[in-house]
C-alpha positions in Angstrom: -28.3 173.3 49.9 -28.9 174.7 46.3 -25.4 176.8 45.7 -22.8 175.6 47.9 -21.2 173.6 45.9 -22.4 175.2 42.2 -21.7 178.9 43.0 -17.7 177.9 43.9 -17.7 177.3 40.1 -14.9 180.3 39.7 -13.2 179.9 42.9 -12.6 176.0 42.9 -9.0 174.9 43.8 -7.4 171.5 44.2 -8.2 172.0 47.9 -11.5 172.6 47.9 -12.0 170.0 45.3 -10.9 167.2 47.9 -12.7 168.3 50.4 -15.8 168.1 47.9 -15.4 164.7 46.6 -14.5 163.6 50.7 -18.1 164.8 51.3 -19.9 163.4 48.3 -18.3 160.0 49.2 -19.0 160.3 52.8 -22.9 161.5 53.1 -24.2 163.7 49.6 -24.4 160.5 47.6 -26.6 159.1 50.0 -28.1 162.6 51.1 -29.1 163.8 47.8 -31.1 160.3 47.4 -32.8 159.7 50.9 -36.0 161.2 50.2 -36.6 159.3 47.2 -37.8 162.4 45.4 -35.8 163.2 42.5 -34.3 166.4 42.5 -33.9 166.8 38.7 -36.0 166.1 35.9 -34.8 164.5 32.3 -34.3 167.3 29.3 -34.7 165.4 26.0 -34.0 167.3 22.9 -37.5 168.3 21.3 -36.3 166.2 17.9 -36.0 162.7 19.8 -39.8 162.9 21.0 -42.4 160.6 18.8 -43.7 163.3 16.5 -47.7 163.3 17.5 -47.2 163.4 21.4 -48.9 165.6 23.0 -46.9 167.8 25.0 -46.9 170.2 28.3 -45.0 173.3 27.6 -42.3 172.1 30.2 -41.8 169.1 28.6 -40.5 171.5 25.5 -37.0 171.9 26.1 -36.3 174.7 23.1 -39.7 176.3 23.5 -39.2 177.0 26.9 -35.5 178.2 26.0 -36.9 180.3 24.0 -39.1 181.9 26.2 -36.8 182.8 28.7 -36.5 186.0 30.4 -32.5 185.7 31.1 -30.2 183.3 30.3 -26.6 182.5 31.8 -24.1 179.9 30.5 -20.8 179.1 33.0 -18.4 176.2 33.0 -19.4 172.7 34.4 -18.1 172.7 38.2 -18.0 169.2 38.6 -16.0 168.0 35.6 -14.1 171.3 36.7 -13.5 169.1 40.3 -12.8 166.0 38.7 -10.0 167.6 36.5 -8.4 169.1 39.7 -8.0 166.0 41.1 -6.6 164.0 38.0 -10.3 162.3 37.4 -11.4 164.5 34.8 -12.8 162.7 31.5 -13.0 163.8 27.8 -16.8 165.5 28.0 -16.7 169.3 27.1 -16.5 171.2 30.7 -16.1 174.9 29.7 -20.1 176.9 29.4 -22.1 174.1 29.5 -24.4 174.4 32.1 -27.1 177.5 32.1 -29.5 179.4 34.1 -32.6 181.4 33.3 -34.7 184.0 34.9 -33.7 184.9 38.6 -31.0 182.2 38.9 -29.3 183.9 35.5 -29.4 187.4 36.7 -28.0 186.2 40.1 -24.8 184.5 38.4 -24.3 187.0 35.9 -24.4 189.8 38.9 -21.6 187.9 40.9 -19.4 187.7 37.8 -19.9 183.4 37.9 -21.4 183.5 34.0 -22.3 185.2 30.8 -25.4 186.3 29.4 -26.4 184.4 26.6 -29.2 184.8 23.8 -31.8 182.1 23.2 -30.2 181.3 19.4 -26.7 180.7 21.5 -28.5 178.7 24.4 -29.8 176.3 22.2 -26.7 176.1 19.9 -25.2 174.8 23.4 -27.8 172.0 24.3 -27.1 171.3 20.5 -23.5 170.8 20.9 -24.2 169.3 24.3 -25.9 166.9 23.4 -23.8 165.6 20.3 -21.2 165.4 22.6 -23.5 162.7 24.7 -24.5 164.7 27.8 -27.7 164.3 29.4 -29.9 167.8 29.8 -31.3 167.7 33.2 -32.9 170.6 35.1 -34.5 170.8 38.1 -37.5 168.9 39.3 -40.0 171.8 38.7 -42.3 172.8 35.5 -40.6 176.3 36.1 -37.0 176.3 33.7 -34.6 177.4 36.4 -31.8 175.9 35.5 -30.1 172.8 32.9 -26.9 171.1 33.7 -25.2 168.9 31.2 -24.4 166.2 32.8 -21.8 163.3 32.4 -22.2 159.7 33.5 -18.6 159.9 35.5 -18.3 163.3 37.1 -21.9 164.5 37.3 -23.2 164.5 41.3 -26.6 163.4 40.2 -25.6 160.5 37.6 -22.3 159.1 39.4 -24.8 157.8 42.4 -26.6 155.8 39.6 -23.1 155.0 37.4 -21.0 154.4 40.4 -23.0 153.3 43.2 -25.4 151.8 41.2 -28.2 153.4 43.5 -31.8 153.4 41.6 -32.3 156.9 39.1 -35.7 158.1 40.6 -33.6 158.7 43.8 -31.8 161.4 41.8 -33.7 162.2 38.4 -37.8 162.0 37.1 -37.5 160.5 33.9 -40.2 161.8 32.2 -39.5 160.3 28.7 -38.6 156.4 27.6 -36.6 155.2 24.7 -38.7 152.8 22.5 -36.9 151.2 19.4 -39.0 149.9 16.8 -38.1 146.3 16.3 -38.6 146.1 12.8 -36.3 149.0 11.7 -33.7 148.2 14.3 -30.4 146.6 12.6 -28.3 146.1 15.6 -25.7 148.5 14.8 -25.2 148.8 18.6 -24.9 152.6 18.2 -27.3 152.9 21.3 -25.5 150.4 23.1 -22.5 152.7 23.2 -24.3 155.9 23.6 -26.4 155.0 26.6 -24.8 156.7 29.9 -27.0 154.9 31.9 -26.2 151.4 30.2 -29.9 150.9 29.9 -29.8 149.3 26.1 -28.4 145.5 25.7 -27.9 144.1 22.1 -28.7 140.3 21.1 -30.1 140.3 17.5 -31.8 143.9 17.9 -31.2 146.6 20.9 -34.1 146.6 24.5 -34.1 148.9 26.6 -34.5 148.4 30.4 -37.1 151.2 31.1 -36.6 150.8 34.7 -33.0 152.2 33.6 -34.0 154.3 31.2 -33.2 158.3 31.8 -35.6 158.8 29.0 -32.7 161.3 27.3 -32.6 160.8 24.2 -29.4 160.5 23.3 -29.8 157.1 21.6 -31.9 158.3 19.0 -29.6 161.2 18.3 -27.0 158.1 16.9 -29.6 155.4 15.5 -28.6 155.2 11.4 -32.2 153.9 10.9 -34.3 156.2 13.2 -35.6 153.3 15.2 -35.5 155.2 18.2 -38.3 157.4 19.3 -39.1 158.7 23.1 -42.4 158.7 24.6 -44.4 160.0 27.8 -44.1 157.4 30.3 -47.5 156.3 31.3 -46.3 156.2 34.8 -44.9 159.5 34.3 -44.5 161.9 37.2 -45.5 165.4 36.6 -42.8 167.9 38.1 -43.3 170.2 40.8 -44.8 173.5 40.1 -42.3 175.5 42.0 -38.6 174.9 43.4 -40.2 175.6 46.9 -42.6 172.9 46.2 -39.7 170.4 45.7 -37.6 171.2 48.4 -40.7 170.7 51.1 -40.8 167.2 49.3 -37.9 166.3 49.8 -37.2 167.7 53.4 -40.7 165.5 54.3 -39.1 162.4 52.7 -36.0 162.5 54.0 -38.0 163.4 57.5 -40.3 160.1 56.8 -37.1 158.1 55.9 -35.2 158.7 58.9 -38.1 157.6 60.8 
């Protein structure tokens, strides 16, 4: 359920943080992926696209910031639960993760975040994403929400990291990483940068597309700019609303259990 765990983001102890991590490793993990309908969609930052794509407007990260009715930033709750329990890593934590619209006005009323402008929001995916988080909203063209997400703490990216469970069962990856082979040098920049561990280097980097988050942070790194994302061909269009994606998933799950 949407909020359960996200809106204990100021009220988090070390108690409630077990209990949280007990669950995840007992049923979410497997919960969050048994309809095999991604609940979050891949935020690349507009710069890492090839330049002459042709482009939805939800598929415009900063445009769609920037059109934003309300926006909220608050502090990471996950990293914030790993650090309570001694697990935490080195990734920023403190207002990283944002809301807009409805969702924003609902976490600024409860006192859970700040209101933000779009100049500061993007500044934050910025920052973000130079620190080597991966943008990922939810799975609808509507912006509700982005959460800057980790490979080691995140719920959505520790089932693919961790338990080595496939990434469509958590996040659409709407982009892929292709590296021009003739510019490529092998620095291994990318190699490092990948969350997902999607790029192996021999001579010059590949990517594994079935791996690939599509995120764009390996571009963000590559000295020579051989790095460019593109529209998967197979790409799967989000769904138009949140209530859209939540009747796919409770059918999936319903079809899975069957």
């Amino acid at each position: 359920m949407i909020g359960l765990y996200e809106y204990s983001v100021n009220k988090i102890d070390k108690d409630l943080a077990k209990m949280f991590k007990e669950y995840y490793d007992l049923a979410m993990v497997d919960e969050m992926g048994a309809s095999n309908v991604p609940g979050f969609k891949v935020l690349p930052v507009d710069e890492s696209i090839e330049a002459n794509t042709v482009l939805y407007p939800y598929h415009e990260l900063k445009k769609s910031i920037k059109n934003a009715r309300k926006i909220a930033v608050y502090d990471c709750v996950c990293r914030k639960e790993s650090r309570l329990l001694g697990e935490g890593c080195e990734y920023p934590m403190e207002e990283t993760c944002l809301a807009f619209g409805a969702a924003a006005e609902y976490y600024i009323e409860n006192g859970w975040a700040r209101e933000i402008t779009p100049e500061e929001c993007i500044k934050i995916i910025e920052e973000t994403d130079k620190a080597g988080l991966v943008h990922a909203g939810v799975n609808s063209k509507h912006l509700s929400n982005i959460c800057n997400c980790c490979p080691c703490c995140c719920a959505t990216m520790r089932g693919i990291t961790k338990k080595g469970y496939d990434k469509h069962m958590y996040l659409n990856a709407l982009f892929e990483s292709i590296i021009d082979q003739e510019l490529c040098v092998g620095c291994g920049n990318c190699v490092e940068r990948c969350p997902v561990d999607a790029i192996t280097l021999d001579d010059i980097a590949t990517v594994n597309r079935e791996m690939c988050l599509g995120c764009g942070l390996c571009a963000g790194v590559c000295p020579e700019e051989a790095i460019t994302l593109h529209l998967r061909e197979d790409e799967e269009e989000p769904f138009e609303r949140v209530l859209e994606l939540g009747k796919a998933i409770f059918e999936g799950k319903r079809k899975s259990s069957n």
